[in-house]
Structure formats: C-alpha cells, structure tokens
C-alpha positions in Angstrom: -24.0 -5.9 -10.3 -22.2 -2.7 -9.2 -25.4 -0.3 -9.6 -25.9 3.0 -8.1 -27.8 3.6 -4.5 -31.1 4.0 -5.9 -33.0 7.0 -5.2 -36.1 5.2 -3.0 -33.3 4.9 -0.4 -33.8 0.5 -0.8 -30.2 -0.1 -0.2 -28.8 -3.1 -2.6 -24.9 -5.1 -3.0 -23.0 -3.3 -1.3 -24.4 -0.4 -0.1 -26.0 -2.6 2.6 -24.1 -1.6 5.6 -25.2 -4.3 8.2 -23.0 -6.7 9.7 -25.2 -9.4 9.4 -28.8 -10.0 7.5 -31.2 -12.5 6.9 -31.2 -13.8 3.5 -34.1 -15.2 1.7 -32.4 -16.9 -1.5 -34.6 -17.6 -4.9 -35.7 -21.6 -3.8 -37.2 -19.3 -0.6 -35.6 -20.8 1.8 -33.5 -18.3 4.2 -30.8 -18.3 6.6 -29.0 -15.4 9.1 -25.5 -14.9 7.9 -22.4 -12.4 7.4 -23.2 -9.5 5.0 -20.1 -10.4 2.4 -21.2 -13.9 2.3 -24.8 -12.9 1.4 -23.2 -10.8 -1.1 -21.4 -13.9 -2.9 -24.5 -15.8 -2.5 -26.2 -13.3 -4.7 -23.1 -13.6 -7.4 -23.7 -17.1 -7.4 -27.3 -17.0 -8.2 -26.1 -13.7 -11.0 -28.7 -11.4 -8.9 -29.1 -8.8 -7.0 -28.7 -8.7 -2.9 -31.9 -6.4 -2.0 -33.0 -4.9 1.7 -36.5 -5.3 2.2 -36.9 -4.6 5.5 -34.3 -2.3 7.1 -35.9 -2.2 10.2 -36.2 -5.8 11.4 -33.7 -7.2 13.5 -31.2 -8.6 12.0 -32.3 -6.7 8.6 -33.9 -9.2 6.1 -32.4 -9.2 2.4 -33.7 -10.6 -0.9 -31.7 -12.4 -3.6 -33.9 -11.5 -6.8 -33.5 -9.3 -9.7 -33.5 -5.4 -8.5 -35.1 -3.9 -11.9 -37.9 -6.8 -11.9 -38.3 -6.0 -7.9 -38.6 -2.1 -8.5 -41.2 -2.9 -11.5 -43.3 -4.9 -8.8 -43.1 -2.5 -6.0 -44.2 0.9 -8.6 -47.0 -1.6 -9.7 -48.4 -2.4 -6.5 -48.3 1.1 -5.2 -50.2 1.7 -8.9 -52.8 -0.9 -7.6 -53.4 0.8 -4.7 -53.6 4.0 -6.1 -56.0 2.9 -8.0 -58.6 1.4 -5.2 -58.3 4.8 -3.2 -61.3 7.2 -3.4 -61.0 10.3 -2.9 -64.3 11.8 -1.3 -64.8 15.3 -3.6 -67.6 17.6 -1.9 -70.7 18.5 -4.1 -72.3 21.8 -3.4 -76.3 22.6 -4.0 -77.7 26.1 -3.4 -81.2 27.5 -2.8 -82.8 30.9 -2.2 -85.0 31.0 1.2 -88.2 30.9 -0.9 -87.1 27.8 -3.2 -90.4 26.1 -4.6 -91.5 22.8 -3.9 -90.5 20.9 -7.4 -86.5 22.5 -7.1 -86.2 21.1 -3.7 -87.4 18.1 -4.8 -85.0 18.0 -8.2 -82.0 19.4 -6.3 -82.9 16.3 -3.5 -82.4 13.8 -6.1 -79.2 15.4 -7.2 -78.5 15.5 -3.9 -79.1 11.6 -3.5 -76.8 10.6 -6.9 -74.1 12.4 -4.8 -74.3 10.4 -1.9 -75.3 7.0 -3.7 -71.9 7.6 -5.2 -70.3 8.2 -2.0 -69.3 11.8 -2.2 -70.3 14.6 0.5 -72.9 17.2 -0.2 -72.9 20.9 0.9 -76.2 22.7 0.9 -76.0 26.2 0.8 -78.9 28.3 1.4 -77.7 32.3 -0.3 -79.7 35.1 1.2 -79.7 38.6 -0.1 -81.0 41.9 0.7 -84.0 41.2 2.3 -84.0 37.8 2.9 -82.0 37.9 5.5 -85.3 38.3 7.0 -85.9 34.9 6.1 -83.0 32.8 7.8 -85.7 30.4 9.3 -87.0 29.8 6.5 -84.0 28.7 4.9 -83.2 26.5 8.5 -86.2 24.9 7.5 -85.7 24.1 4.2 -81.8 22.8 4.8 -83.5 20.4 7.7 -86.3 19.6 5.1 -83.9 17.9 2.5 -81.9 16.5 5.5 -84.8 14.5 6.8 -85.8 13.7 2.8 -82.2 12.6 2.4 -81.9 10.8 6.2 -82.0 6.9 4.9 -79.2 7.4 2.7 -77.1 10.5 4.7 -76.2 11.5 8.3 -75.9 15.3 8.5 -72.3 16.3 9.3 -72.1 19.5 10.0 -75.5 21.2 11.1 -76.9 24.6 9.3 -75.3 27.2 10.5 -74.4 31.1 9.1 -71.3 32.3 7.8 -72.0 35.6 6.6 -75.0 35.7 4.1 -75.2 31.9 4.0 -76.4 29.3 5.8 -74.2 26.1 5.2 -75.2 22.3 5.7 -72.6 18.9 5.5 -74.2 15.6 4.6 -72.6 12.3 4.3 -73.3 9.4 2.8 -74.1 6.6 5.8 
C-alpha cells in the first residue's frame, strides 16, 4: 500500500492532500467523506485510494487497484494513438513543358494521395530559360487542379518562390 508518488503526477494513499474527496468504492456506489476515512476504506477493500479527477470540487477518488488502473490508462492513450492520422504531404514536380501522358500519370498519383487522405504539393521547377515560361507552368498547376477538383480543394494557390511555382491541394 505505501507506494511511491508516481511519476504522471496521479496522486494515490496518502499523497492525496485534500481534506475531503469523493469516493467511488469497488460496488460503484460513492459517497463525500474525510480524506483518512477514504483511506481506511481502501485498506478494507486491500486496494488502492486513487485521484481521478483533481480538479473537480470536492476532488473525486477511486478505490481500485493502482497497477491494473495505470495498465488501463497507458492502453487507452495506446488506442487513441492508434486512430490518429497524421496528414504527411506528398510532393509531385513538372517542368513547364511536361507532356500530356506525365500530367496525366502524375494526376492519378496525385489522386491515390488524396483518396488516402494525405495533402499534395505540386511543384512546377523552372530553369534557365524557362523562366520564360512561368504561365505556362500556372497553367499546367491549375490544369491538374481542375482534373483533381471532385476529389481536392486547392489550398494554397500557385504561387513563386524562387525558381518554383508551388501548389497545396487537399483532399475534400
């Protein structure tokens, strides 16, 4: 029963430092009552005396078993790890003068990206000359956003940064 304050700050036995808590006891019925008395409630049932919520008013304790309670908690924040997606950003470049058939292979690509809910940055690279050519490569950028409008809003519209023109899409 006399375990170290553990280091996630829950505060258990005696390291509870309220004068009075509400108790929720293993049948789940619960009553407000005096700290010590919650505390010898706990020994009686041969558990532990858990806060799980510090901030409510007058703070609300658990009678359960600590290490089975800290093995739920870690495998519920596991769970909802788990469901999170993390949005990674996919990157497809062309040349102004890109033919016909890439633009049309790089648009599918394009479309697996966004079906599975990532972002896609189209990135038109001039060089030398073709800086000429920065319509041309507006054009095509707008092209695969119109092929690509069903599926994807554009995000960020093209624009130059140095000697490339830069598109965002998202999926819808």
């Amino acid at each position: 029963m006399g375990r170290p304050e553990p280091a996630d700050k829950t505060r258990i036995n005696e390291n509870i430092r309220a004068a009075q808590v509400r108790v929720i006891k293993p049948d789940n019925g619960h009553e407000v009552t005096t700290t010590d008395r919650a505390l010898k409630l706990a020994e009686s049932y041969n558990l532990d005396l858990v806060e799980v919520a510090p901030d409510a008013n007058p703070p609300v304790c658990k009678i359960i078993d600590y290490g089975k309670y800290m093995y739920e908690k870690k495998k519920k924040e596991k769970e909802a790890k788990k469901k999170q997606h993390t949005v990674t950003v996919k990157e497809l470049r062309f040349r102004p003068n890109t033919d016909d058939h890439d633009l049309e292979f790089k648009t599918r690509h394009a479309k697996e990206f966004l079906e599975s809910g990532d972002k896609v940055k189209a990135t038109v690279q001039f060089r030398g000359r073709d800086m000429l050519y920065t319509e041309k490569g507006e054009l095509l950028l707008l092209q695969l956003a119109k092929s690509l409008e069903d599926i994807a809003k554009i995000e960020a519209k093209p624009n130059m940064e140095g000697r490339r023109m830069i598109m965002m899409l998202t999926p819808k």
